[in-house]
N, CA, C and O atoms as a GROMACS GRO file, in nm:
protein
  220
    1UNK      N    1   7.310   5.111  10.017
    1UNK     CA    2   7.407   5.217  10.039
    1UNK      C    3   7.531   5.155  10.104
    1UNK      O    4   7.501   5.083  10.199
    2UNK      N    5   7.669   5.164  10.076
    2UNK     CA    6   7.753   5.114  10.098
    2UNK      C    7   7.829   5.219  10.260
    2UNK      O    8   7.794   5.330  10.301
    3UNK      N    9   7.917   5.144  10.304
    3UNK     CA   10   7.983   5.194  10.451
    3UNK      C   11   8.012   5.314  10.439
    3UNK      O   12   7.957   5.391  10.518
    4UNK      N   13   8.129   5.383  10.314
    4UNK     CA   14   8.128   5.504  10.313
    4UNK      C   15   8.029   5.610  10.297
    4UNK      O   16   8.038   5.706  10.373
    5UNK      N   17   7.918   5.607  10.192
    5UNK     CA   18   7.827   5.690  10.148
    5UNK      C   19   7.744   5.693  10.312
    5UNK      O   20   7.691   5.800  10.344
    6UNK      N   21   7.737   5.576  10.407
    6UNK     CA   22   7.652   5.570  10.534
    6UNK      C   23   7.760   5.708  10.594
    6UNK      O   24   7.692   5.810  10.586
    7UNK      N   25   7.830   5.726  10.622
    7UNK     CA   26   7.954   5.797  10.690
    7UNK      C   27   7.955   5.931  10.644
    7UNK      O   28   7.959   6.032  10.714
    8UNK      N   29   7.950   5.918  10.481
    8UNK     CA   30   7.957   6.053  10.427
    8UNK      C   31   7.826   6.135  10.513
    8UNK      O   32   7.836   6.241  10.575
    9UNK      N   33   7.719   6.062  10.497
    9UNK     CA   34   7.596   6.104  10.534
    9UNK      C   35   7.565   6.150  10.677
    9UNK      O   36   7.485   6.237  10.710
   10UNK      N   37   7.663   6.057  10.777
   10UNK     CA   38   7.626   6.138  10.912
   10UNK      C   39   7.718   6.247  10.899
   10UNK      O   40   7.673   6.352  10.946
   11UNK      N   41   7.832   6.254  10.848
   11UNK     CA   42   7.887   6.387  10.859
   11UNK      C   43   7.841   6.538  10.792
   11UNK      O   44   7.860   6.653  10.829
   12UNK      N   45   7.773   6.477  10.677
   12UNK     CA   46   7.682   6.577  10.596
   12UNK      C   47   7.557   6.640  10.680
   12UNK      O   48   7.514   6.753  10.658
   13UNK      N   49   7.510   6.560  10.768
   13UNK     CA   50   7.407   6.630  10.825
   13UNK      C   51   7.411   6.621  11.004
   13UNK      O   52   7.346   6.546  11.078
   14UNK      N   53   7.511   6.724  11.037
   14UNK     CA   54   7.471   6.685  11.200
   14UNK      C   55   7.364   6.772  11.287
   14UNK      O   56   7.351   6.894  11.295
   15UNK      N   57   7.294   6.669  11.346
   15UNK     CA   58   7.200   6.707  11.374
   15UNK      C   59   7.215   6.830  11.559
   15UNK      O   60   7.164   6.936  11.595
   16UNK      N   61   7.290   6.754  11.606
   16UNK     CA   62   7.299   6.744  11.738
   16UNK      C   63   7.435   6.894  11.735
   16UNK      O   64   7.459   6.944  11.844
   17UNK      N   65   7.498   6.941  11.629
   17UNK     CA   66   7.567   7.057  11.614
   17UNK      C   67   7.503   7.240  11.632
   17UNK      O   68   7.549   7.348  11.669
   18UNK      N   69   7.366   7.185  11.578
   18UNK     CA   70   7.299   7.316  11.555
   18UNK      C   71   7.282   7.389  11.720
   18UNK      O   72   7.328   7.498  11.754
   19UNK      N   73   7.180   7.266  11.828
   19UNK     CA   74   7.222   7.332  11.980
   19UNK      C   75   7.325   7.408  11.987
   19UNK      O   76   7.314   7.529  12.009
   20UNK      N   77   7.440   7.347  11.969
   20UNK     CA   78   7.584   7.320  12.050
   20UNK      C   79   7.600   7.476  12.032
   20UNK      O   80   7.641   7.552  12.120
   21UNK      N   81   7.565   7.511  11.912
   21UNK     CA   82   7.604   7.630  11.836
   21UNK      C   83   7.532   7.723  11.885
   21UNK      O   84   7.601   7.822  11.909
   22UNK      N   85   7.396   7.739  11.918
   22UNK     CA   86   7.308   7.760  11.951
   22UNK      C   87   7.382   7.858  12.144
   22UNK      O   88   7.384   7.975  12.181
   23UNK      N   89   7.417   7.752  12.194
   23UNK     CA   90   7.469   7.733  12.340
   23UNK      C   91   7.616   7.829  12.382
   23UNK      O   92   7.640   7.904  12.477
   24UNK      N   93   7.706   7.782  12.250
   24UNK     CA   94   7.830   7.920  12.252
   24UNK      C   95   7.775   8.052  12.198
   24UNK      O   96   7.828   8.156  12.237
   25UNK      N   97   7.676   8.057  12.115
   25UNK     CA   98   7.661   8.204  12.124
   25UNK      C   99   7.511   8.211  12.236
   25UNK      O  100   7.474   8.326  12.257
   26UNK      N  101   7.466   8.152  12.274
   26UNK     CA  102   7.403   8.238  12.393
   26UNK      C  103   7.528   8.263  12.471
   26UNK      O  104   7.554   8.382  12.489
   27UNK      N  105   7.598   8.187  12.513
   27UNK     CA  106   7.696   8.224  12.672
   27UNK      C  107   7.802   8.313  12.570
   27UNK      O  108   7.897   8.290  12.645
   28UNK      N  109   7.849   8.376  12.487
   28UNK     CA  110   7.913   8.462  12.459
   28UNK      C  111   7.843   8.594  12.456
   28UNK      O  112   7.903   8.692  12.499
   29UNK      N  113   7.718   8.606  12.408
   29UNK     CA  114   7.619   8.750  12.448
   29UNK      C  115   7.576   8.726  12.628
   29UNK      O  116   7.566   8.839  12.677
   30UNK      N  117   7.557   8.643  12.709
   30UNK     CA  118   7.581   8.688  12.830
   30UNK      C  119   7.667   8.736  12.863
   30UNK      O  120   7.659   8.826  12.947
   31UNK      N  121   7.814   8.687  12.796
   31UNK     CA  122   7.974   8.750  12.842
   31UNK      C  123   7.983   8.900  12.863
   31UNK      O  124   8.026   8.980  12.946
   32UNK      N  125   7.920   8.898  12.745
   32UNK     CA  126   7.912   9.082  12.661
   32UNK      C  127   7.788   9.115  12.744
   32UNK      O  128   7.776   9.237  12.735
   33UNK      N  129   7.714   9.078  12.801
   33UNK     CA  130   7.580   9.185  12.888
   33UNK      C  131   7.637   9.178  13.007
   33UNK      O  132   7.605   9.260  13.093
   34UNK      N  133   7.733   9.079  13.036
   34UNK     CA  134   7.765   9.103  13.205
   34UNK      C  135   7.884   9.195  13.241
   34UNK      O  136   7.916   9.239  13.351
   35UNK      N  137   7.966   9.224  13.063
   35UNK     CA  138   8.048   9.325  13.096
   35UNK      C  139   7.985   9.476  13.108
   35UNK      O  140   7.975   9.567  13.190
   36UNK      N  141   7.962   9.455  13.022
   36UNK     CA  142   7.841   9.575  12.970
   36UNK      C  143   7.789   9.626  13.108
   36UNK      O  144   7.834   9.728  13.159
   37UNK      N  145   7.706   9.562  13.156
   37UNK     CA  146   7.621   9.582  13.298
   37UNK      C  147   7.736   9.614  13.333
   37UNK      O  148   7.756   9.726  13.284
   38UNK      N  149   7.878   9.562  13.424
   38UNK     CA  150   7.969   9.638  13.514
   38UNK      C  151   8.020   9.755  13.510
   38UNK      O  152   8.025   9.832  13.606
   39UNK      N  153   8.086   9.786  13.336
   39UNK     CA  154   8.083   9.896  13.314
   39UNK      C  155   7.981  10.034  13.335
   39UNK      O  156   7.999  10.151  13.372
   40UNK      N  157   7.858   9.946  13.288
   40UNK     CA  158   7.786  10.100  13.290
   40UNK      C  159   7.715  10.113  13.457
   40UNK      O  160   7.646  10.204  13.502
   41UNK      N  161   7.756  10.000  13.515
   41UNK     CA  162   7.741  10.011  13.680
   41UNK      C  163   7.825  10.120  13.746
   41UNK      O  164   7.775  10.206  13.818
   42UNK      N  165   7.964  10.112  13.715
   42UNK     CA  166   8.064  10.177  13.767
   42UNK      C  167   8.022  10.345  13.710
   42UNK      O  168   8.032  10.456  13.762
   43UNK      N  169   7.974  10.299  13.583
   43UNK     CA  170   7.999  10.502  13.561
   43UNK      C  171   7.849  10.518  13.580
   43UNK      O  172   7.826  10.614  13.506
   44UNK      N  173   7.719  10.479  13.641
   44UNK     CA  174   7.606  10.519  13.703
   44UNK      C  175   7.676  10.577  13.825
   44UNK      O  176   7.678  10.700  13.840
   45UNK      N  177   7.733  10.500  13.912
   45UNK     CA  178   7.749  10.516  14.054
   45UNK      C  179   7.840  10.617  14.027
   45UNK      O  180   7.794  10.718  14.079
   46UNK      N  181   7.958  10.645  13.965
   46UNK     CA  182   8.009  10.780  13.909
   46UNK      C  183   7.964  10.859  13.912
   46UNK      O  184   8.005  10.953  13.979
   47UNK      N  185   7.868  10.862  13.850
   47UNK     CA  186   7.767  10.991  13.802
   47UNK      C  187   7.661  11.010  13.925
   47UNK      O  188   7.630  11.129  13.920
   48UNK      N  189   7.601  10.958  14.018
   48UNK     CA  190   7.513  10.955  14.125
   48UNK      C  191   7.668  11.051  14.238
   48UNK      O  192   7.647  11.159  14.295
   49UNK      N  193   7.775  10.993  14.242
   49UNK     CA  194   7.864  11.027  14.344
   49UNK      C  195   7.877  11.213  14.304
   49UNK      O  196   7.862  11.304  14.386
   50UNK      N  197   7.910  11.229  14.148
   50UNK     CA  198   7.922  11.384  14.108
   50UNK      C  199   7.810  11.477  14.136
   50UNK      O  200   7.826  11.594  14.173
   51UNK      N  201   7.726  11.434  14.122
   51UNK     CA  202   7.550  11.492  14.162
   51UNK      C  203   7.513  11.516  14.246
   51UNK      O  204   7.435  11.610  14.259
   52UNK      N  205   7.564  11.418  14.373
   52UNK     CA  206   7.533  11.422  14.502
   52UNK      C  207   7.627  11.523  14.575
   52UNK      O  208   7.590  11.587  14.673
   53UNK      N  209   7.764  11.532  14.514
   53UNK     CA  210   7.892  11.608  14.565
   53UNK      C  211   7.857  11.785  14.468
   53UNK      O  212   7.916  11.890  14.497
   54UNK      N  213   7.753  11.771  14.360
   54UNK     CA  214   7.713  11.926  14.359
   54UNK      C  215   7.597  11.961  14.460
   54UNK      O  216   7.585  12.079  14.494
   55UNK      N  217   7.533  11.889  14.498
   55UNK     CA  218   7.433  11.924  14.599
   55UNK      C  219   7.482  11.921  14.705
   55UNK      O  220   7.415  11.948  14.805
   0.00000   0.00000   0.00000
């Protein structure tokens, strides 16, 4: 197998990409559960403050 076809070949198959990929979308769905969680933190405690202020 000659220098290029060796070259073509690591670029054709990377191995060590699939993690990587793996790693930005876990930490982008934490992004989105930790907003998520604040939001629906703020309008729980909202809703506990209205409930408590009818009683």
């Amino acid at each position: 197998m000659n220098y290029l076809a060796k070259k073509i070949k690591v670029i054709a198959i990377p191995e060590g990409q699939t993690m990587t990929e793996y790693a930005l979308i876990l930490a982008t769905i934490a992004v989105v559960i930790a907003s998520l969680y604040q939001t629906a933190g703020t309008e729980v405690t909202e809703l506990v403050d209205k409930v408590s202020a009818l009683l």
